[in-house]
N, C-alpha and C positions, 0 to 999 in steps of 0.2 A: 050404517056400518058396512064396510066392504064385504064380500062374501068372502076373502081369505083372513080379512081380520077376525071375521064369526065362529070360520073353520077350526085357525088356530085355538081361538078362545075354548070353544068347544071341546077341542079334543086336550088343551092343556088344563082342563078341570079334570076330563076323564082322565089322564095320567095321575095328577096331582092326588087324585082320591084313589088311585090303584096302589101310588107309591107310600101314601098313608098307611094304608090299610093294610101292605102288606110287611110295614116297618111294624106295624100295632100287633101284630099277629106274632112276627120273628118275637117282639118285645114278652107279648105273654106267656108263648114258649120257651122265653129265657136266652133266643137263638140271636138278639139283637147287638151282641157284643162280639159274636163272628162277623166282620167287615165280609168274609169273605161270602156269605148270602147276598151279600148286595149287588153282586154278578147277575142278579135275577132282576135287580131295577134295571139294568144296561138292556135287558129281553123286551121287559115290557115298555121301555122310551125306542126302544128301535122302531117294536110294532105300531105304539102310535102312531111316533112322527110319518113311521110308512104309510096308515091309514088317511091319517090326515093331510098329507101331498097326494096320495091318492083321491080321496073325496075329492079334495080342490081341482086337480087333472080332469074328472069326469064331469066337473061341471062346464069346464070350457072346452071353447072350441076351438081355439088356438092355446096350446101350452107352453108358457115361456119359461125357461130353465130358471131364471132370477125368480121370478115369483112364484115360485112351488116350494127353492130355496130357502126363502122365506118365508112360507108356510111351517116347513119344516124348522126353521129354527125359532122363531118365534111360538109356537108351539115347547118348544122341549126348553126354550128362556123362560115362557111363564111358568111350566110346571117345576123347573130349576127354584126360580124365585120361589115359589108359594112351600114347595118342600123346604129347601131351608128355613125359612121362616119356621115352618112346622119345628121342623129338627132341635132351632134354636130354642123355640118353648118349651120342645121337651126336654129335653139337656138342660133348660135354666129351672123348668118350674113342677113338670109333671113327674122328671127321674132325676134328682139336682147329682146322685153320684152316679149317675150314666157316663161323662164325661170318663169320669176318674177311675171307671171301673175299664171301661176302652181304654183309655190311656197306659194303663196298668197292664193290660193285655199287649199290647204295641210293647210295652217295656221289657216283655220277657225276650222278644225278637228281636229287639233294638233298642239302640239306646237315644230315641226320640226322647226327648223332654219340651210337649206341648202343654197349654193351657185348653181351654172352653173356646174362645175366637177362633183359634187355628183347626179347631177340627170342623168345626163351624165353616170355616174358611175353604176349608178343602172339601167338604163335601159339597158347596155351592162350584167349586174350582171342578171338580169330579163330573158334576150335573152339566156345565157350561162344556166342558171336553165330549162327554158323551155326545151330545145334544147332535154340537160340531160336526163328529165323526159320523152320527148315524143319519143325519140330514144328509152327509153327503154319498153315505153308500145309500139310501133311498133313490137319490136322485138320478144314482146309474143308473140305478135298473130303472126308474118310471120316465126317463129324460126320451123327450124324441129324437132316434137315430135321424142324420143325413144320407145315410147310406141306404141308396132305393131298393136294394135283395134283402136287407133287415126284416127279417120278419119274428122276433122278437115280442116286439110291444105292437100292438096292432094301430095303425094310426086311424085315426078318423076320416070319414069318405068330407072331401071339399071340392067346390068344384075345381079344384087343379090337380086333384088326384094322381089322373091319370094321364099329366104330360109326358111324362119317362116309361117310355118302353123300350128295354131294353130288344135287342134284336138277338135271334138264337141262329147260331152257325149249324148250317145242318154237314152232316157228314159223309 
């Protein structure tokens, strides 16, 4: 197995069991039917996915923007997948009027009229957008600048280090 296929895997189980466990908890405090807590999943897939492109960055020694990229989403695709799945179970089999009872909620604000798939649906669609977006603000910041005065992100010593020096104008 690749070391970025291991990374992602890695760090998409530790998401996937954070995102569990912290729906399981909202659920026993009754807080599962506020969508609006789930601003707190968006926290903890940023933090991963940033860990987990980072872990992969620190292993190599050259770091190329597409494959940290893909660190990063594939990462936040697995734990996407394996939560919904979760979701689905519970919504079909662990809390069968979870669905109806969030729907109902959504109805006083709106006049949505969804079933069990569509919420389903959209929280897999929610996980896939996140994933997206926060892969791609990780990889600003952890992306190696071109710019030789960047001192940002610290780069790695290679032996080409130190072709570019720039020249100071004295006054």
């Amino acid at each position: 197995m690749k070391k970025s296929s291991h990374i992602a895997l890695k760090y998409s189980l530790l998401l996937t069991a954070i995102l569990i466990g912290y729906f399981l908890i909202l659920s026993l405090m009754g807080l599962h039917l506020y969508v609006w807590f789930s601003l707190l999943n968006a926290v903890f897939t940023g933090l991963i996915i940033f860990y987990a492109i980072k872990k992969y960055k620190d292993l190599k020694t050259r770091f190329k923007y597409e494959k940290g990229f893909m660190v990063g989403l594939f990462t936040g695709g697995i734990a996407t997948i394996l939560f919904t799945f979760f979701f689905a179970l519970y919504a079909s089999y662990i809390d069968p009027d979870f669905t109806t009872e969030l729907i109902e909620k959504w109805a006083m604000v709106s006049s949505f009229d969804m079933g069990m798939g569509q919420v389903i649906f959209t929280v897999g669609i929610m996980g896939a957008v996140s994933t997206f977006i926060l892969t791609l603000a990780s990889m600003q910041y952890l992306k190696e600048s071109w710019n030789p005065h960047h001192t940002h992100v610290k780069k790695k010593e290679t032996s080409n280090s130190n072709i570019y020096k720039p020249e100071r104008k004295s006054s």
